[in-house]
OpenMM code with the backbone's topology and positions (N, CA, C; nanometers):
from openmm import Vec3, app, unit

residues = "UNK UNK UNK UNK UNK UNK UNK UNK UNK UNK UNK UNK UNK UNK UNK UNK UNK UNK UNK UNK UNK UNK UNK UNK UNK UNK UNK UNK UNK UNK UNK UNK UNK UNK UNK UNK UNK UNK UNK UNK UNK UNK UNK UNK UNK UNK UNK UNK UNK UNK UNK UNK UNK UNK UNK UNK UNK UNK UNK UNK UNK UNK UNK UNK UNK UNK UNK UNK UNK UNK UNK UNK UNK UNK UNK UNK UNK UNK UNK UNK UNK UNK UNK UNK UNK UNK UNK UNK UNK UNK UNK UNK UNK UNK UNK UNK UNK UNK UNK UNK UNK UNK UNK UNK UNK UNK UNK UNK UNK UNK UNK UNK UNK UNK UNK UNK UNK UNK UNK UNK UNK UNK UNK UNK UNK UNK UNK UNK UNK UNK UNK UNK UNK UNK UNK UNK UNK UNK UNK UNK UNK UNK UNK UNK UNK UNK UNK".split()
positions = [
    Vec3(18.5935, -0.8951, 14.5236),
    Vec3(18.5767, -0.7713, 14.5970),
    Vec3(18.5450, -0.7987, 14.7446),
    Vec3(18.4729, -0.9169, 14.7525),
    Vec3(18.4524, -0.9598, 14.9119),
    Vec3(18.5262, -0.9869, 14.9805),
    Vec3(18.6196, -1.0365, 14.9021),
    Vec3(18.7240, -1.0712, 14.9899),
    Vec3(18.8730, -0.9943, 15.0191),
    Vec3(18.8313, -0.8927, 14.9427),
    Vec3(18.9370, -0.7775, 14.9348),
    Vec3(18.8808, -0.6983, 15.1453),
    Vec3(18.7784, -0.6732, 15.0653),
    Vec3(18.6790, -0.6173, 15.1860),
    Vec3(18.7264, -0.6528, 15.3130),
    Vec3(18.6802, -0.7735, 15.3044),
    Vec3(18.6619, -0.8850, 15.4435),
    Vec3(18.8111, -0.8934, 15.5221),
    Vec3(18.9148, -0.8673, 15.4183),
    Vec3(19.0876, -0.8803, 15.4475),
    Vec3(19.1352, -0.7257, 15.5167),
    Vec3(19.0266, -0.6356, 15.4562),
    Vec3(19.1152, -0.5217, 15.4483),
    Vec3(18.9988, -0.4865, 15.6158),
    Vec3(18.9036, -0.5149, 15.6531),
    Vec3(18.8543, -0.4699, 15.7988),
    Vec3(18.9037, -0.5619, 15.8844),
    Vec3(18.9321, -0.6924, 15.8661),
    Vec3(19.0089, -0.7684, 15.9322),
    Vec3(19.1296, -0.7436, 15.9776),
    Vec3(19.2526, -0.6787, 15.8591),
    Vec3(19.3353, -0.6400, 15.9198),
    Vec3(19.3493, -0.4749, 15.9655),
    Vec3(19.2457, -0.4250, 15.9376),
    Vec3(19.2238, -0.2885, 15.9736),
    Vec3(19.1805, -0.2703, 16.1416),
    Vec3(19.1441, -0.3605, 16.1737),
    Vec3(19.1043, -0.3541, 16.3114),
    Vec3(19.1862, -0.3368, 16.3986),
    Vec3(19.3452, -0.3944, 16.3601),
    Vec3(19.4280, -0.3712, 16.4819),
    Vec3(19.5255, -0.2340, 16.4730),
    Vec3(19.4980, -0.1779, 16.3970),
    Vec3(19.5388, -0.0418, 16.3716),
    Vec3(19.4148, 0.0849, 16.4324),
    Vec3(19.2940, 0.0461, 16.4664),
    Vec3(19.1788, 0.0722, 16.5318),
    Vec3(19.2181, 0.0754, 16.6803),
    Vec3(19.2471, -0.0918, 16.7112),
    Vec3(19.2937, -0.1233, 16.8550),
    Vec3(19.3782, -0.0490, 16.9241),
    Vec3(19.4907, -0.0466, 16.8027),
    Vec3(19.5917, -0.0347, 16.8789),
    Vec3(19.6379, 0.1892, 16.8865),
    Vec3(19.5337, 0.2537, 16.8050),
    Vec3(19.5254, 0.3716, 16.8267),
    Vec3(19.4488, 0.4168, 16.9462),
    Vec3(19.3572, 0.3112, 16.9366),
    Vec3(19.2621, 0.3204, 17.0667),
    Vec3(19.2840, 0.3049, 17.1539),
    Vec3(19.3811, 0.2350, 17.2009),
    Vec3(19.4529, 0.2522, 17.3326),
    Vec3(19.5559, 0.3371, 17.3302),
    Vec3(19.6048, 0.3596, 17.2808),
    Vec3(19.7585, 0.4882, 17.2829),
    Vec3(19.6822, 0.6036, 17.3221),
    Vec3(19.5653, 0.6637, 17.2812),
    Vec3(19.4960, 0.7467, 17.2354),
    Vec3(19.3818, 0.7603, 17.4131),
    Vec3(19.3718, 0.6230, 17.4518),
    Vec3(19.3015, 0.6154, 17.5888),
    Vec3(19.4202, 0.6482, 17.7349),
    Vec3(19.5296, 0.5653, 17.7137),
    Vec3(19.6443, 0.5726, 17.8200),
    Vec3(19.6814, 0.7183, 17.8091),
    Vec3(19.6859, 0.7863, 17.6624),
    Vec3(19.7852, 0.9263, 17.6535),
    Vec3(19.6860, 0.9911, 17.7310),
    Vec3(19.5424, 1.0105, 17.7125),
    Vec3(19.4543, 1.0929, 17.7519),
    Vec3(19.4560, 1.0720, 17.9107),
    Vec3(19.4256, 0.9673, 17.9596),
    Vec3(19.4441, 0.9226, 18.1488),
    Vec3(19.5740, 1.0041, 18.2116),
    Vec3(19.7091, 0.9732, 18.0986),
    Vec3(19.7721, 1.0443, 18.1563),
    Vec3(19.8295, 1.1735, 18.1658),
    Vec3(19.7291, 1.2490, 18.0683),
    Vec3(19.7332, 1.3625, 18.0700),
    Vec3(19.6059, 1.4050, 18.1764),
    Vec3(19.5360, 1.3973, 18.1736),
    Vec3(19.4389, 1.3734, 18.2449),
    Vec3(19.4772, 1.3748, 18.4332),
    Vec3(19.5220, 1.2373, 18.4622),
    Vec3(19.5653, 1.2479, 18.6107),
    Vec3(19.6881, 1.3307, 18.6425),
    Vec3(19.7892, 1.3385, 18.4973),
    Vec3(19.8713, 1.4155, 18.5339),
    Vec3(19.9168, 1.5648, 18.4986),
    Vec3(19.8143, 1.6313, 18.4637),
    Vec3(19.7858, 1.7481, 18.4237),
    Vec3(19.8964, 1.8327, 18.3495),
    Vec3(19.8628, 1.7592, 18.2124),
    Vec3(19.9378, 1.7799, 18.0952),
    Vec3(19.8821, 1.8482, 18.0241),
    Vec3(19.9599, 1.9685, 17.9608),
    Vec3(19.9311, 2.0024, 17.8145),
    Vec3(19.8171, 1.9514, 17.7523),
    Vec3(19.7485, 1.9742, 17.6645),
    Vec3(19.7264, 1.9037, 17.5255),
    Vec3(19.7588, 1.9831, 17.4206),
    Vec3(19.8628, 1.8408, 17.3757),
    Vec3(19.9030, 1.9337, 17.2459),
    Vec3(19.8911, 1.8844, 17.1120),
    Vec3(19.9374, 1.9337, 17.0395),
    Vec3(19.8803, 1.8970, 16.8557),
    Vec3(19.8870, 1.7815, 16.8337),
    Vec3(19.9901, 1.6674, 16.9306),
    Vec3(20.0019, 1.5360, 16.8995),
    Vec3(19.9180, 1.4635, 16.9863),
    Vec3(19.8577, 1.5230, 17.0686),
    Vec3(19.6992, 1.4641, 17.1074),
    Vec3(19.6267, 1.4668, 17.0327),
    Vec3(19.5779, 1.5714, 16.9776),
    Vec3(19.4800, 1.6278, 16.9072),
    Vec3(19.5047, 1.5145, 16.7813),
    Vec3(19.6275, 1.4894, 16.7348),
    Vec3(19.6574, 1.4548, 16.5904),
    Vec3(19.6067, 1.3247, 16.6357),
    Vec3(19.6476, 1.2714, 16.7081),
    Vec3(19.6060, 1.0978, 16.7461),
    Vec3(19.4911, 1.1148, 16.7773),
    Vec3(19.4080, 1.1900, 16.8876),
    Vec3(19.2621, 1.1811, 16.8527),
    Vec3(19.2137, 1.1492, 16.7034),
    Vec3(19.2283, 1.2569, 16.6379),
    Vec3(19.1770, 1.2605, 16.4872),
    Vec3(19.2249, 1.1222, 16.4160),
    Vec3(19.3249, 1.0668, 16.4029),
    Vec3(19.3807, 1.0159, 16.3800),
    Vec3(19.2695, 0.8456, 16.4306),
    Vec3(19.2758, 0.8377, 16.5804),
    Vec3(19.2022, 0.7370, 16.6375),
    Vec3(19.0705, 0.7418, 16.5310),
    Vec3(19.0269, 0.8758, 16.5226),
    Vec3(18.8407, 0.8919, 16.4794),
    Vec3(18.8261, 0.8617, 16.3177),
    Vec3(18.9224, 0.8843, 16.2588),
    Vec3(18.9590, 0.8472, 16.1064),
    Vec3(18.9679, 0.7205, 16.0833),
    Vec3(19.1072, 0.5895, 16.1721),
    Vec3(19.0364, 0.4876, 16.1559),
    Vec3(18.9443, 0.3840, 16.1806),
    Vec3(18.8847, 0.4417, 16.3033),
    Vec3(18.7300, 0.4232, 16.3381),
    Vec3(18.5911, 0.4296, 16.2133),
    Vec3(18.6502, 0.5682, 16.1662),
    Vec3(18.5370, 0.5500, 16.0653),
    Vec3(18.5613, 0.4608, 15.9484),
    Vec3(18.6632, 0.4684, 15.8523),
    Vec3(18.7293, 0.3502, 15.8330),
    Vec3(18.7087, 0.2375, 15.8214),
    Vec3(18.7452, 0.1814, 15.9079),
    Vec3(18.6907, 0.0282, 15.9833),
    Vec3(18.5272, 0.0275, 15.9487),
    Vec3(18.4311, 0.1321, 15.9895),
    Vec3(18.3302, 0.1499, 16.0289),
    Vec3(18.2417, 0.1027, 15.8184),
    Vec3(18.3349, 0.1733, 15.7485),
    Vec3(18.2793, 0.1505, 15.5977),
    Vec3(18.3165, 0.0211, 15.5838),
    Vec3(18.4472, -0.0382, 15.5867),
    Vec3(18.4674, -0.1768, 15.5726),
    Vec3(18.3734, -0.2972, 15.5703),
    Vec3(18.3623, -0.2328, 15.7289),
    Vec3(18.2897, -0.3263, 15.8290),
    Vec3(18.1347, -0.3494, 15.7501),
    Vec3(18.0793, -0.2044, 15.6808),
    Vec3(17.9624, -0.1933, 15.6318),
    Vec3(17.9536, -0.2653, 15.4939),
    Vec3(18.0469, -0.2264, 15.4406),
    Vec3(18.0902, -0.3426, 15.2910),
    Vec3(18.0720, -0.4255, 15.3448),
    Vec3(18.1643, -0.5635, 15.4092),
    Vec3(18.1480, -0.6550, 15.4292),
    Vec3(17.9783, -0.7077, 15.4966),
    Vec3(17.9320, -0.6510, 15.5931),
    Vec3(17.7839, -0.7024, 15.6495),
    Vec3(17.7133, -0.7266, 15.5438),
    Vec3(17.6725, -0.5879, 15.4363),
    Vec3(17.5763, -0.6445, 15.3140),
    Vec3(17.6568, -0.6764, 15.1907),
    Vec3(17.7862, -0.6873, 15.1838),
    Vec3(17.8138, -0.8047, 15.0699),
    Vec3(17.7856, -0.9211, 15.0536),
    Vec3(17.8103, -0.9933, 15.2457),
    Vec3(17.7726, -1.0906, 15.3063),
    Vec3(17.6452, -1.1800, 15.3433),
    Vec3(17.5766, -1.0188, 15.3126),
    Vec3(17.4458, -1.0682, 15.3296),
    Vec3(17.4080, -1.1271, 15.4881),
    Vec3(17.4793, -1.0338, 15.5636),
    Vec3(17.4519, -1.1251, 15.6957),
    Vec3(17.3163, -1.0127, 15.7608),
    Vec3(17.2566, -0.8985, 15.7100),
    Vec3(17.1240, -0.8651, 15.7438),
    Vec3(17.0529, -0.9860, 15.7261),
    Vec3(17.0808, -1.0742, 15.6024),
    Vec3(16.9604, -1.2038, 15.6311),
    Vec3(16.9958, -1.3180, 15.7096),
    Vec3(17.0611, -1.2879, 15.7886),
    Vec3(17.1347, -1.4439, 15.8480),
    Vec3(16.9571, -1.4495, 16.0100),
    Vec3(17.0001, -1.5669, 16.0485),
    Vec3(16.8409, -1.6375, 16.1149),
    Vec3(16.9105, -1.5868, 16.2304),
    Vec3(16.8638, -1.5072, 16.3274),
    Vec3(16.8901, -1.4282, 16.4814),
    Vec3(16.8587, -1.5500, 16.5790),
    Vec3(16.8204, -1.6782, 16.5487),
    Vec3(16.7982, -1.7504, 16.6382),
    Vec3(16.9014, -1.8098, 16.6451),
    Vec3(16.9398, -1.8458, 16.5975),
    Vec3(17.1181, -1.8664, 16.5879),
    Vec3(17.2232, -1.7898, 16.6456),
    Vec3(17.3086, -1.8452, 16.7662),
    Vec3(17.3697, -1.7205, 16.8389),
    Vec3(17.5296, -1.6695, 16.7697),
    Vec3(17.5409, -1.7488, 16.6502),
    Vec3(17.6390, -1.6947, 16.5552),
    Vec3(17.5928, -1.5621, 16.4903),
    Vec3(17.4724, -1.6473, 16.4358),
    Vec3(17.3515, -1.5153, 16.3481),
    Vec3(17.3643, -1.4323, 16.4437),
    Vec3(17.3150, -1.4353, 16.5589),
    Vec3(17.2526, -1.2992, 16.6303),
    Vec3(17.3855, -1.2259, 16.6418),
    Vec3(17.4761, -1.2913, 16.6474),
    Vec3(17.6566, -1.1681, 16.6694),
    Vec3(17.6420, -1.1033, 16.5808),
    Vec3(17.6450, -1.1979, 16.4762),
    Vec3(17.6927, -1.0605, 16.3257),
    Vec3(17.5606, -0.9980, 16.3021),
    Vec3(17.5155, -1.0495, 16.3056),
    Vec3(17.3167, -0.9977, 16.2308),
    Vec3(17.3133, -0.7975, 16.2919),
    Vec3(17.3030, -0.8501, 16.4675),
    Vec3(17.3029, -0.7572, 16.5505),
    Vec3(17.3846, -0.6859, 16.6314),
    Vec3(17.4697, -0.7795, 16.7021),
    Vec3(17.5501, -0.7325, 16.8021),
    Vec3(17.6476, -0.6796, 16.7938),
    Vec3(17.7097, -0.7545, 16.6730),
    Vec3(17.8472, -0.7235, 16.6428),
    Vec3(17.7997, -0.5838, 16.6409),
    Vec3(17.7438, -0.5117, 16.5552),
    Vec3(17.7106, -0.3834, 16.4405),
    Vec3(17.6822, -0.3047, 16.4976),
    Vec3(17.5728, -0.3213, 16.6611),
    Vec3(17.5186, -0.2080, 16.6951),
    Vec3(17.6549, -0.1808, 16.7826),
    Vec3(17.7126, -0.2279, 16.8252),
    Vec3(17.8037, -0.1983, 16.9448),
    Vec3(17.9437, -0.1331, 16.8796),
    Vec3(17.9445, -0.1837, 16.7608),
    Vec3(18.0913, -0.1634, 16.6929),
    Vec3(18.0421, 0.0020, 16.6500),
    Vec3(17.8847, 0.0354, 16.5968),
    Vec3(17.8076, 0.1505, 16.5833),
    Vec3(17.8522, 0.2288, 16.7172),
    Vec3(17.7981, 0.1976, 16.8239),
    Vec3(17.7712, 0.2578, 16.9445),
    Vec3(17.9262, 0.3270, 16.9707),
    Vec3(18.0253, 0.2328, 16.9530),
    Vec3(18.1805, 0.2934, 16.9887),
    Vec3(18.1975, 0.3680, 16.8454),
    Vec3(18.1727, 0.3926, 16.7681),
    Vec3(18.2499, 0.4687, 16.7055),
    Vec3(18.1441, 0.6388, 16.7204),
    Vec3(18.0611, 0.5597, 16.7856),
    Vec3(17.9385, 0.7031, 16.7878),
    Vec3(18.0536, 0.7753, 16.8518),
    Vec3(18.0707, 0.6940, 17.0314),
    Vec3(18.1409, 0.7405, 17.1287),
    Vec3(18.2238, 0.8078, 17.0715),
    Vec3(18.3654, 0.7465, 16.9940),
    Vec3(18.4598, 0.8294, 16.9466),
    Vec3(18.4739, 0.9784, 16.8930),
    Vec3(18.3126, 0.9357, 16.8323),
    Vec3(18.3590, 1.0945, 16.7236),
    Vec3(18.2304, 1.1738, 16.8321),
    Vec3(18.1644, 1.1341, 16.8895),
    Vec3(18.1089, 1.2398, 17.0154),
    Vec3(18.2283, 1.2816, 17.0988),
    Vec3(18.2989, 1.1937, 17.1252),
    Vec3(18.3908, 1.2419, 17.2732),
    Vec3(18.4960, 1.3138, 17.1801),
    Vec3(18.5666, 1.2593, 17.0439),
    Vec3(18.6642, 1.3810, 17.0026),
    Vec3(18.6046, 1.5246, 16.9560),
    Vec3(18.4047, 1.5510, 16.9352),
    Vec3(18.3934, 1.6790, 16.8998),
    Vec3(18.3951, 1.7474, 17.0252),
    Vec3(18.3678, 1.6483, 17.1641),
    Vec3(18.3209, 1.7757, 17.2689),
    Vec3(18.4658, 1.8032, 17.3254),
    Vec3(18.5748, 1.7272, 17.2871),
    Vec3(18.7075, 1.7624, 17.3234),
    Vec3(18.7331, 1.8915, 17.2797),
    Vec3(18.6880, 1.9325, 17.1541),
    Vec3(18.6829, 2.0645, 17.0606),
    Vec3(18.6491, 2.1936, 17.1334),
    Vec3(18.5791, 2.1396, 17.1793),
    Vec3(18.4775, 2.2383, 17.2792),
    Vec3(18.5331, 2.3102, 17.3800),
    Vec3(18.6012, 2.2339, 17.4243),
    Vec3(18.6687, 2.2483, 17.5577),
    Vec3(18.8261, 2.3164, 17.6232),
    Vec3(18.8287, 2.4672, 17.6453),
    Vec3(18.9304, 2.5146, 17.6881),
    Vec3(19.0455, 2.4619, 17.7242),
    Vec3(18.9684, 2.3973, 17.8597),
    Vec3(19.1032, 2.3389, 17.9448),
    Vec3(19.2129, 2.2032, 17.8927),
    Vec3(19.2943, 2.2418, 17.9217),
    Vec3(19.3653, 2.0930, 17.8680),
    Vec3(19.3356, 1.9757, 17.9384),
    Vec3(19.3036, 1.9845, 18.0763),
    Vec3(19.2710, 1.8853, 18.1549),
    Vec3(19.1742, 1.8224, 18.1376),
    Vec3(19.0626, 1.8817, 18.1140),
    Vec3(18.9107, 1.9273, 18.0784),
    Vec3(18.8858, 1.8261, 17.9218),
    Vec3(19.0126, 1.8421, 17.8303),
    Vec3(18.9915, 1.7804, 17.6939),
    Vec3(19.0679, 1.6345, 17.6987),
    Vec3(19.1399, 1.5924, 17.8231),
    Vec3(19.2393, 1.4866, 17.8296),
    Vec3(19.1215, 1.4161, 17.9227),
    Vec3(19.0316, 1.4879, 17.9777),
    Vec3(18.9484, 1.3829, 18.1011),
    Vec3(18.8037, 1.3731, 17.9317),
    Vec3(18.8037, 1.3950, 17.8810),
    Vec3(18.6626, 1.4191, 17.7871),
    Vec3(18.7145, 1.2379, 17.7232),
    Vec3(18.8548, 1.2984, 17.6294),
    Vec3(18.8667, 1.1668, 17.5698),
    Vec3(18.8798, 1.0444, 17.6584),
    Vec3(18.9370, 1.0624, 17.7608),
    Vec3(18.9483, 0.9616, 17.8308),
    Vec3(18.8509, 0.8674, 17.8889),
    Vec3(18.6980, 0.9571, 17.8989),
    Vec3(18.5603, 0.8860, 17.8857),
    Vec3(18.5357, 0.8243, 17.7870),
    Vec3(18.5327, 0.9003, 17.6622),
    Vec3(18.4360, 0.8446, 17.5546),
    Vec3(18.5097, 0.7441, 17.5049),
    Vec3(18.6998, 0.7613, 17.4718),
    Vec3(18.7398, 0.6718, 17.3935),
    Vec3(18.7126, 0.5227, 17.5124),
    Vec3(18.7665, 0.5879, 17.6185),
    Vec3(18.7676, 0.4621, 17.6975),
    Vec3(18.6699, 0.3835, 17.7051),
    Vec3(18.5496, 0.4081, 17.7330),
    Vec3(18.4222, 0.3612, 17.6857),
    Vec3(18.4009, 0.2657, 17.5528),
    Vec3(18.4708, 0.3579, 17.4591),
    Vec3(18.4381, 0.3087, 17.3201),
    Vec3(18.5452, 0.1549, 17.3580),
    Vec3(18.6695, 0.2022, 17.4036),
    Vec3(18.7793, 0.0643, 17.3926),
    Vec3(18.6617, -0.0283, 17.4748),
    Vec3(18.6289, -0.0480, 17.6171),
    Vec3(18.5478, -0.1525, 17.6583),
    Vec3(18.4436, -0.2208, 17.5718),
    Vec3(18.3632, -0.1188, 17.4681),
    Vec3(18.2902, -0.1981, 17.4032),
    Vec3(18.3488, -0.2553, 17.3079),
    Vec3(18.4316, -0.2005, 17.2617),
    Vec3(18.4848, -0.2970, 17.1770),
    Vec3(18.5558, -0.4076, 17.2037),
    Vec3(18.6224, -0.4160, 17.3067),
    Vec3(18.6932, -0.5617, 17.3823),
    Vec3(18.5697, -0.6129, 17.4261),
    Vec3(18.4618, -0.5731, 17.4692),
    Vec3(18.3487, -0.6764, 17.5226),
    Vec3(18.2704, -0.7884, 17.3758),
    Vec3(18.2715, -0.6376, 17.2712),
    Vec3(18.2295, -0.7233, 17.1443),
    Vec3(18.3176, -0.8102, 17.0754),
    Vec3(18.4570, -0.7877, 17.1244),
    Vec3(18.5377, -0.9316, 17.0512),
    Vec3(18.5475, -1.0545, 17.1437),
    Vec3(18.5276, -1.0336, 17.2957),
    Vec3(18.4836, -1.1612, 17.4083),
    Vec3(18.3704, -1.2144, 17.3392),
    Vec3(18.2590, -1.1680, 17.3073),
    Vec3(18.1394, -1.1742, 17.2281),
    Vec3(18.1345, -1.2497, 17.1448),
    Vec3(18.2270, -1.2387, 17.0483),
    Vec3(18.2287, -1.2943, 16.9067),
    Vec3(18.2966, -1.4436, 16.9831),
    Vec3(18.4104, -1.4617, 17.0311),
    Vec3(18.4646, -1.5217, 17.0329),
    Vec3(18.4342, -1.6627, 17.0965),
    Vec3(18.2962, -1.5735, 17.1876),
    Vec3(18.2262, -1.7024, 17.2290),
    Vec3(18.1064, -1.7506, 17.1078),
    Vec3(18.0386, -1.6517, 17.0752),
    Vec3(17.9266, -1.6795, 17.0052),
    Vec3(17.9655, -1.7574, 16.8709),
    Vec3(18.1342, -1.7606, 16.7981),
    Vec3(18.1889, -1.8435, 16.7031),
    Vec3(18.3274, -1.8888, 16.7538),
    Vec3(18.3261, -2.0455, 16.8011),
    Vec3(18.4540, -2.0386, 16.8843),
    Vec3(18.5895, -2.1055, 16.7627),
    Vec3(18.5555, -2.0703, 16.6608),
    Vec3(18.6805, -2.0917, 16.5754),
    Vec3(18.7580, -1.9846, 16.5366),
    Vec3(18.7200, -1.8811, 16.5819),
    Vec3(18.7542, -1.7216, 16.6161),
    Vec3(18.8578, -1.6898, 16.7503),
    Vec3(18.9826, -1.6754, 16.7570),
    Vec3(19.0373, -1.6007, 16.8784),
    Vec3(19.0502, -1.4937, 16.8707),
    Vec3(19.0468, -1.4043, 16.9764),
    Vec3(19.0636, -1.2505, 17.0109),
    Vec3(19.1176, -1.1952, 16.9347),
    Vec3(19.2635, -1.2742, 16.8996),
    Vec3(19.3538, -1.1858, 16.8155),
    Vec3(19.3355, -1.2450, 16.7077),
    Vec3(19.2822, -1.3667, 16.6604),
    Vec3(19.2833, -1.4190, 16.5554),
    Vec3(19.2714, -1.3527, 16.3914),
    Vec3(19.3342, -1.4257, 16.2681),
    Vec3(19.2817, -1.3367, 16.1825),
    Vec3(19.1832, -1.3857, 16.1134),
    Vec3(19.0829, -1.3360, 16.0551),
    Vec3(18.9525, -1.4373, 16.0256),
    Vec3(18.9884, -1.4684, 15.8507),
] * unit.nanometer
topology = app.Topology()
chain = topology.addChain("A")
for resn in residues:
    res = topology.addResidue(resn, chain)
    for name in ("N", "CA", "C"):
        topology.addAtom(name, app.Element.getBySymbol(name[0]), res)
């Protein structure tokens, strides 16, 4: 089962990535270029925030299957997964599903293309900062690598 887990957030991540940017560029350029928003925004938002959460259970299977709540924080492998990885991978998906409800909120189309374009964008930096992260803190790990 662990390793079902461990395969299925591993390769779940780049379907994460790669919504997360479609989902950041569409919004900028609706955004600077004062576009519509239409149902296929909206759908890829939702869409982005679905496999965010997703990822987000995976990710949670795997930490305590792993048992890496007990791993030693003095260790700067330990301290990635223990902490860093989790709160930050936490923190962006907060972003996501904050920035796609206040998109909800929001009349203007411009108004809902500049909303996502904060939060997801935000969320994408932390998450490229937490895979620079990993990649130093375990260097048998590359960016794109599959673990």
């Amino acid at each position: 089962m662990n390793d079902i887990l461990k395969s299925a957030h591993s390769g779940w991540r780049y379907v994460v990535f790669l919504l997360l940017i479609i989902a950041v560029v569409k919004a900028l350029s609706g955004w600077f270029g004062n576009k519509p928003y239409t149902e296929g925004n909206r759908k890829l938002n939702v869409f982005t925030l679905i496999s965010a959460h997703i990822q987000l259970l995976l990710g949670l299977g795997v930490y305590f299957l792993n048992g890496w709540y007990k791993i030693d924080s003095s260790i700067a492998m330990g301290r990635y997964w223990k902490m860093e990885h989790i709160s930050m991978m936490l923190i962006a998906i907060i972003l996501i599903t904050v920035g796609n409800a206040k998109s909800k909120k929001v009349a203007d189309a411009v108004a809902k293309h500049r909303t996502i374009s904060i939060f997801f964008g935000l969320a994408l930096i932390i998450v490229i900062v937490a895979i620079l992260l990993m990649t130093k803190a375990d260097p048998s790990r590359t960016f794109f690598g599959v673990s």
